[in-house]
N, C-alpha and C positions, 0 to 999 in steps of 0.2 A: 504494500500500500504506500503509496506515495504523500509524502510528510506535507500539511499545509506552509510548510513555514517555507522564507525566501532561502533560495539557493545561496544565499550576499546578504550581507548586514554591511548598511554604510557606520563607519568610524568616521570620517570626515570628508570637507569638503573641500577641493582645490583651489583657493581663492587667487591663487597667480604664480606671476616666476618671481624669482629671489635670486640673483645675482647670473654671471653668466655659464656657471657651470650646467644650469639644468637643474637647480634645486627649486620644489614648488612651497609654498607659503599656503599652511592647512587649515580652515578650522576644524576644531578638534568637536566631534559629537560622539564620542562615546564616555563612559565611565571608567574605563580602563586606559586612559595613557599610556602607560606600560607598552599598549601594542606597538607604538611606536619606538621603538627599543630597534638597535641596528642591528640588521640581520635577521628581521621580522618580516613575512610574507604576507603579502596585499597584492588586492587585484585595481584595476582599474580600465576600467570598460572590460571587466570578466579576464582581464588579460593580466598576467600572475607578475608580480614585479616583489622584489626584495628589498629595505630600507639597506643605505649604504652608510647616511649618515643621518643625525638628527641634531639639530640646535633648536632652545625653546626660546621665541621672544614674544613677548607681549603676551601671555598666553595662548600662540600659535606653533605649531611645530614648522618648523625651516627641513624638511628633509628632501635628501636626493634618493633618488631609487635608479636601479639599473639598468631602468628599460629607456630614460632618458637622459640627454648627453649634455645637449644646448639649450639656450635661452628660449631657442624659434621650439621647439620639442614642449618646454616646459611649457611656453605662453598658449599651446593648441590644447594644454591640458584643463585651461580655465574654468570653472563650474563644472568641471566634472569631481564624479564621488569617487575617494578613497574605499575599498570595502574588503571585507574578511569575508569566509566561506563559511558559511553556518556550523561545520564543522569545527570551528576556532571557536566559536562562541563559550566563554566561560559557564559553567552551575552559578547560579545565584542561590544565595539563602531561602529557604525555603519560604513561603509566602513571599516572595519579590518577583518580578516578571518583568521581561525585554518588552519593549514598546510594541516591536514587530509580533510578538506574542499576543499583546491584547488588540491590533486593529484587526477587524474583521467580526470580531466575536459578537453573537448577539447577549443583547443585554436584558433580562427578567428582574422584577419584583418580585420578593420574595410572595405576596399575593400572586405570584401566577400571571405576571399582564408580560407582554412582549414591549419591550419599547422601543429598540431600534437595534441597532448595530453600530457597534465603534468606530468613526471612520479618519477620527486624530487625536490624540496627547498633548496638549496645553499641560507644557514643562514649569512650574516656577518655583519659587523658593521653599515655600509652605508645604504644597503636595502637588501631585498632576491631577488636573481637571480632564476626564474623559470627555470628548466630542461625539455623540450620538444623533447618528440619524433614524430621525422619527417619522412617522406617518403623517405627523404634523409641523417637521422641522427639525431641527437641530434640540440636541436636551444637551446642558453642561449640568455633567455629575460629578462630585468633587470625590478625588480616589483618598478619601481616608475609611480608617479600620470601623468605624461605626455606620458607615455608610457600605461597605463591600462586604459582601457575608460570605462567597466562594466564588472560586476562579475555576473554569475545570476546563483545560487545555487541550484533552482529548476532544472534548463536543464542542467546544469554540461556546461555551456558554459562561456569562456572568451574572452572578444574582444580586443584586442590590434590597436594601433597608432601606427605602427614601423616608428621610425626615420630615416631620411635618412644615408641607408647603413649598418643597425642594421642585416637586415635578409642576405645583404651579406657579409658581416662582417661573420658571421655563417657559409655562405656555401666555403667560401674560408678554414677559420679553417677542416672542412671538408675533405679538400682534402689531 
């Protein structure tokens, strides 16, 4: 049976060239920096490239990989994603889950009502706000532990506790 999950998980995004060797300037979106570690395998457009070097500035990774050489090489890499093989992907602590984990899954009330499916992660400081599309719209459900009751990864299902006035809270925005 064939796994839902992607074949590539993006770790970052190519934001340009850095000097003229052919080093690209990253942002960094995963949890694990480490990846970046030289001598680390990434793909980029599914094409398998290894880190040769890494310098960190500003909170971006400066790395060169060995599939490019020059400036003109680096600069054609622009807005493209850095990514790992779903096979790299670390075990998280149990109750944690990768992003790419929960978009797609439908979302249930513990009442039994269907309310849409996940279809993006609003990241911030506090906690992530799940993005659900509803029958009626868009639902923002806020991913903390009083609000999420089970995650079940095999059936792409999430059961939620909405607090009182959370899902009309949504449907007023809505209007």
């Amino acid at each position: 049976m064939k796994s839902s999950e992607p074949d590539y998980i993006v770790i970052g995004r190519i934001m340009g060239a850095s000097g003229n060797a052919g080093q690209i300037r990253v942002d960094i979106t995963t949890d694990f920096p480490q990846r970046y570690a030289e001598g680390s395998s990434v793909f980029v457009n599914k094409r398998p490239a290894v880190i040769e070097s890494v310098e960190w500035h500003k909170g971006k990774a400066i790395i060169k990989l060995d599939i490019i050489n020059d400036m003109r090489e680096s600069r054609k890499l622009q807005g493209q994603f850095l990514e790992i093989h779903r096979t790299q992907v670390r075990p998280l602590p149990e109750g944690q889950f990768y992003h790419f984990q929960l978009v797609g899954m439908k979302v249930w009330t513990t009442g039994d009502e269907l309310l849409g499916e996940i279809t993006d992660i609003l990241t911030s400081a506090g906690n992530d706000t799940y993005v659900i599309k509803g029958r009626d719209g868009d639902i923002l459900i806020p991913a903390a532990e009083d609000i999420i009751k089970s995650v079940n990864l095999k059936n792409k299902k999430l059961v939620i506790e909405p607090i009182k006035g959370l899902l009309e809270l949504n449907k007023k925005a809505a209007r």
